[in-house]
N, C-alpha and C positions, 0 to 999 in steps of 0.2 A: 442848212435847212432846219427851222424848228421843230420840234420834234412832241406830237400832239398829245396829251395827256390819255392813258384808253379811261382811266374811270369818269372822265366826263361825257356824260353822254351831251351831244349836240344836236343828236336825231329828236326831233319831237315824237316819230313814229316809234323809237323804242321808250320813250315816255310811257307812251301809250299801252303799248303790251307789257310793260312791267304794272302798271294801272291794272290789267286785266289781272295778272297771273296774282295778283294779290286779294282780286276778288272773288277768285276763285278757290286760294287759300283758303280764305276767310267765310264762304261756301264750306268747305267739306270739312271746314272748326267744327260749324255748326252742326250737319249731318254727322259727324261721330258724335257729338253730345246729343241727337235729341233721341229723344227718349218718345216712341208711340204707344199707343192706350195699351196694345197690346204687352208690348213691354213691359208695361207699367205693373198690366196683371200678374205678367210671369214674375216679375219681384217678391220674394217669398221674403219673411222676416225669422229666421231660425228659433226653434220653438226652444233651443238652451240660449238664446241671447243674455241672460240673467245671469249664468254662469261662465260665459264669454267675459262679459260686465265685471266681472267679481274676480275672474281668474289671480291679474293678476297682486289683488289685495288679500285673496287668501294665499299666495306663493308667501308676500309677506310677512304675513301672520306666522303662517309655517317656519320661517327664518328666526321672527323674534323667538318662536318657543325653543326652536330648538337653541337657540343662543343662552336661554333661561333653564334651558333641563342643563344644558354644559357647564352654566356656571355654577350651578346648582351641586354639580357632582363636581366641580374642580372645589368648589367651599369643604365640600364633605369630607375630600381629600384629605382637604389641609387641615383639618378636623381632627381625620382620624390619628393625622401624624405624631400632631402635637399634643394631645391627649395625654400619650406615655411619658412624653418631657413634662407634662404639667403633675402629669399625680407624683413622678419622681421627684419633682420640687416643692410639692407640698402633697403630701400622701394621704392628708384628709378625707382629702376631695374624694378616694376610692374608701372611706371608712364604712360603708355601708356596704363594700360587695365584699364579699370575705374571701370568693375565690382569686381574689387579685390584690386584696389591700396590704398581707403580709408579704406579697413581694413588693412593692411600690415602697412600702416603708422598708425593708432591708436595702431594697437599691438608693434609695435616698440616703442611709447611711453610710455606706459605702461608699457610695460618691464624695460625700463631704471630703472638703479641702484639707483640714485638720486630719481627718482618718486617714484619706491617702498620703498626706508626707508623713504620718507615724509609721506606717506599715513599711513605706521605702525608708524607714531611718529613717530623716528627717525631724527638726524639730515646729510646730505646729506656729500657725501667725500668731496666738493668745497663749502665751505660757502660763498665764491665770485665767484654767477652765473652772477652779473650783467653784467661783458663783454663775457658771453659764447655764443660760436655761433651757426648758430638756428644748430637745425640735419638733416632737413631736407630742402631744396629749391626746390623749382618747377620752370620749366623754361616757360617764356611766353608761348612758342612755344605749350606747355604740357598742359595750362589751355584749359579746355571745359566751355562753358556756363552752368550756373546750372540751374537743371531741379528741382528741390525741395523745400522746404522751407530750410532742412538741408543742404545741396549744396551749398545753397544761402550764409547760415551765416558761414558755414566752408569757403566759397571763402573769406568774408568780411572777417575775420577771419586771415587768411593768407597773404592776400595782408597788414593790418594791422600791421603783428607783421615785416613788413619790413620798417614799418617807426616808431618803437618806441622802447624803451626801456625797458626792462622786466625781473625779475629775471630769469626766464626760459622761451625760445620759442621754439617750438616743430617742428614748419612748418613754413617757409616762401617763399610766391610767390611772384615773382618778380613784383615790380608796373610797368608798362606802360599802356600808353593810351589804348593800346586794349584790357588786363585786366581790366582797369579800366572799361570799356566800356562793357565786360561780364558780370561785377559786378550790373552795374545799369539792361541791361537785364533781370537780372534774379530777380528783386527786387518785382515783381510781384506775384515770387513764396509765397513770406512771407506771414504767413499764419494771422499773427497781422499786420492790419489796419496800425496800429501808428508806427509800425516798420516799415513798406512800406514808410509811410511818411519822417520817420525819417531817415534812409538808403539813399532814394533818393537824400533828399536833402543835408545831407551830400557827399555823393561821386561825385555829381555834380560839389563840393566843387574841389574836388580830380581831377575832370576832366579839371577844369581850372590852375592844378597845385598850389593848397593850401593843403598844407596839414596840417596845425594849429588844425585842430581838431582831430587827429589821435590818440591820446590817448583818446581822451573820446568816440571816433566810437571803437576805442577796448575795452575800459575797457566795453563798452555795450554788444558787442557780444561775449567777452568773459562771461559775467554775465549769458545771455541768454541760451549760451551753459553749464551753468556751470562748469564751470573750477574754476579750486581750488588753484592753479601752473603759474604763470605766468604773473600777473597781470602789467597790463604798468605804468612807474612812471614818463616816459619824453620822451620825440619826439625823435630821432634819428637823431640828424640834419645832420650827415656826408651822411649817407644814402640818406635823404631827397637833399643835395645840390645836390649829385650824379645826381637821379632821374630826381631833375630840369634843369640842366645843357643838359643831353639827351634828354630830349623830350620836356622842355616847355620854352626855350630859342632860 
């Protein structure tokens, strides 16, 4: 016996009431969407709509900034880090703070490649330092009067290694008369008697444009400071005519 399919309907009477139940559907679509007067009235429009509207553009807003304060202070970061490597490698750059610059210029030297294989034994990549140039200059402009007994012999020190000769010089400040003239100022600071003595009457020297003694006023306050690196073997005289030619001619 064949065997009748159920989703064909054959009945035209259930035609019919499927017809109905869809219009009835299609009825109560309508009574849930309409909306009467009264309805209509109770619809209120919320008095923050504007900041509904805006919400969420200022969530955004709020994301970019904070993403610009972050990267603002990760820049700062990396700022502050590198800072200390930069004045170590050129110690200039801190020549105007004084509570920092003579340490940035000692670690700069220290550092150097040459100085650390001397110190370990070693011998240096240039075994011809004697025309190398100093690493560092200070400019008139830049010297302070020294306020120390250290101050004092690190200024002699530096004004020195510009008029002399030396396997290696680490700092040199530039000689003019108004350095030279900080230099004796500060001769007071020396905490030895016979330095004070000896100092003075030296740079006095230096003030009238002599500078004939210049290697043995370095080879002294290099001694004093102990220095290991650098010692002077002859005057500088290109330097020195320089010197004299600008200010004591």
């Amino acid at each position: 016996m064949k065997e009748q399919n159920p989703y064909i309907l054959h009945d035209k009477n259930n035609l019919k009431n499927i017809e109905i139940n869809i219009d009835e559907d299609i009825k109560k679509d309508i009574n849930d969407f309409y909306f009467s007067k009264e309805d209509l009235e109770n619809i209120k429009i919320p008095s923050d709509l504007d900041d509904i509207i805006n919400e969420p553009f200022l969530e955004d807003k709020k994301e970019k900034k904070s993403y610009l304060i972050s990267w603002i202070v990760d820049l700062l970061l990396v700022f502050i880090l590198l800072l200390p490597i930069a004045g170590i490698y050129n110690p200039n750059i801190f020549s105007k703070v004084d509570s920092v610059y003579p340490f940035f210029v000692k670690a700069h030297n220290f550092l150097d490649k040459d100085n650390i294989l001397r110190l370990l034994g070693g011998k240096s990549s240039d075994e011809n330092l004697k025309n190398a140039k100093p690493t560092v200059v200070v400019k008139a402009k830049d010297v302070k009067k020294p306020k120390s007994n250290t101050e004092e012999l690190e200024l002699i020190h530096s004004l020195a290694n510009s008029l002399i000769k030396a396997e290696y010089k680490w700092e040199c400040t530039e000689v003019t008369p108004k350095t030279i003239k900080k230099a004796i100022s500060g001769v007071d600071y020396l905490q030895d008697k016979y330095h004070r003595i000896y100092f003075r009457s030296n740079l006095e020297k230096w003030q009238q444009g002599d500078f004939s003694n210049a290697v043995e006023v370095h080879n002294k306050v290099w001694s004093i400071l102990k220095g290991n690196i650098g010692e002077a073997y002859a005057l500088d005289e290109e330097s020195i005519s320089k010197i004299k030619q600008k200010y004591f001619e």
